[in-house]
Structures are given as C-alpha cells and as structure tokens.
C-alpha positions, 0 to 999 in steps of 0.5 A, spaced: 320 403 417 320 402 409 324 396 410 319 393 415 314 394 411 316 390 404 315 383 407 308 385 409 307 388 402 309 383 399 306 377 404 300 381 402 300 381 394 302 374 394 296 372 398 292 376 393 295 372 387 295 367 391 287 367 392 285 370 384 289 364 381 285 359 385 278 362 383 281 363 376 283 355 376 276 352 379 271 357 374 277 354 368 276 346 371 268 347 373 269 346 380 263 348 384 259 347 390 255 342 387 262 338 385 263 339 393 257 335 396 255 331 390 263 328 390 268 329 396 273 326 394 273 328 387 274 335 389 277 334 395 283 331 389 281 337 385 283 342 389 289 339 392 292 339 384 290 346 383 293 349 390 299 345 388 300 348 382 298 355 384 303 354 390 309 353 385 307 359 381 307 363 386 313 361 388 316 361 382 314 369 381 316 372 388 321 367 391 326 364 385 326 371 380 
C-alpha cells in the first residue's frame, strides 16, 4: 500500500507547489483580473511565461533531482 500511495503523495505536493508558485509570480508581476478584461492577449502571454517557468521549476524540483 505504501508504495501506491507515494505517486499520489508526491502528485499531490506538486500540484500544491505547482498552484502556490503561480499566485507567488502573478502577485510579483502585477497580474490582476483587471489586466485580464482590460487586455487578453497581454495576459494571456503573461500567463503563459509564468506557467512555463514554474513548469520547469517544478520539473527541475521533483523529476531531475
């Protein structure tokens, strides 16, 4: 059971991680609703770096070390 229940374990902390970063880089970069509705495509680019970026740092944490 244990060994089953260390991907759901460590699926769980990576989301975790995953979701904390993301609200750590938006509040950083000033990325708001208000950005959203006033320009889409801007925050839509915005968004798109951050995910990356946390995407490989997540990566870098739990799958290459």
């Amino acid at each position: 059971k244990q060994l089953n229940d260390y991907p759901a374990k460590m699926d769980k902390q990576m989301n975790e991680r995953y979701d904390l970063f993301i609200e750590q880089y938006k509040e950083k970069e000033g990325i708001t609703e208000r950005l959203k509705a006033k320009d889409q495509i801007r925050w839509a680019e915005k968004m798109n770096t951050i995910q990356n970026r946390v995407e490989e740092i997540i990566c870098t944490d739990f799958i290459y070390s």
